[in-house]
N, C-alpha and C positions, 0 to 999 in steps of 0.2 A: 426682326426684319433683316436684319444683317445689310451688307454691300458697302460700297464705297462710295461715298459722293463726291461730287465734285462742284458745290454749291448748295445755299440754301435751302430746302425743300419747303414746300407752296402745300398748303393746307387747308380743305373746304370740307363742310359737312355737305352730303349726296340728301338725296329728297326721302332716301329712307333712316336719313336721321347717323348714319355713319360717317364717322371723320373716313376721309380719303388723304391721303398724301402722296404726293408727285414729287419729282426729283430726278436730278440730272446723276448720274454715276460715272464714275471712272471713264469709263468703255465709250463717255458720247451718247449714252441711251437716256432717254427718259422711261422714267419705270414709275410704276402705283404700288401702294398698298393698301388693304380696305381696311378698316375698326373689325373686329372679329366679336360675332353674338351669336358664337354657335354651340355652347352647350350649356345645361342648368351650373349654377353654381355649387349646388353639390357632388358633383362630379368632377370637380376642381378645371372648373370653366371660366375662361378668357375675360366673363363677365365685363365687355368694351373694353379692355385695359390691354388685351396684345393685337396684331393684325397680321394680315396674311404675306408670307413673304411677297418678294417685290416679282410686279408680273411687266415685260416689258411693252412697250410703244412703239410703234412703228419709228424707223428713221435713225438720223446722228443729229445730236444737237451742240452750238456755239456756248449756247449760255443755258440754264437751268429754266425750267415753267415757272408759265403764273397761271391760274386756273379762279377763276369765277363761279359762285354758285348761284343760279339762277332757278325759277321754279319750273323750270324747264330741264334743269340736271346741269351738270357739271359741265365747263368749257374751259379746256384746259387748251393752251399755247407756249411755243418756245421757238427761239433764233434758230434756223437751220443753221449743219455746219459750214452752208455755202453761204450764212448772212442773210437768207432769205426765209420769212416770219413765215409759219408752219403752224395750222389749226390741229388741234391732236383727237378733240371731241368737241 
């Protein structure tokens, strides 16, 4: 996954059963990665255990996400960098 954080990253499983992870980085962004289940294990596949580099979110953020899983899908939020509270999904 690489990057640099800049606070704890917020962690939910998605409705198709993959851990997701959010997090604030260096730079002010909030960024995701997904669980990766993308090849047989014979193949020397990911088999859930690595994930997709980090893909970014709109915006600059104050403080790091917090993201809720509902059966509705993921709803991820964080402090704008102007202090004002910012829905992300």
């Amino acid at each position: 996954m690489g990057g640099v954080l800049a606070g704890p990253p917020a962690v939910a499983r998605a409705v198709d059963g993959r851990d997701m992870v959010f997090a604030r980085q260096a730079d002010g962004g909030v960024y995701y990665a997904r669980q990766r289940w993308d090849a047989p294990l014979a193949t020397g596949a990911s088999n859930g255990t690595q994930f997709s580099e980090w893909v970014p979110l709109a915006g600059a953020f104050a403080a790091g996400p917090a993201v809720v899983a509902k059966s509705s899908g993921l709803h991820v939020a964080a402090v704008g960098a102007h202090f004002g509270f910012k829905a992300l999904g």
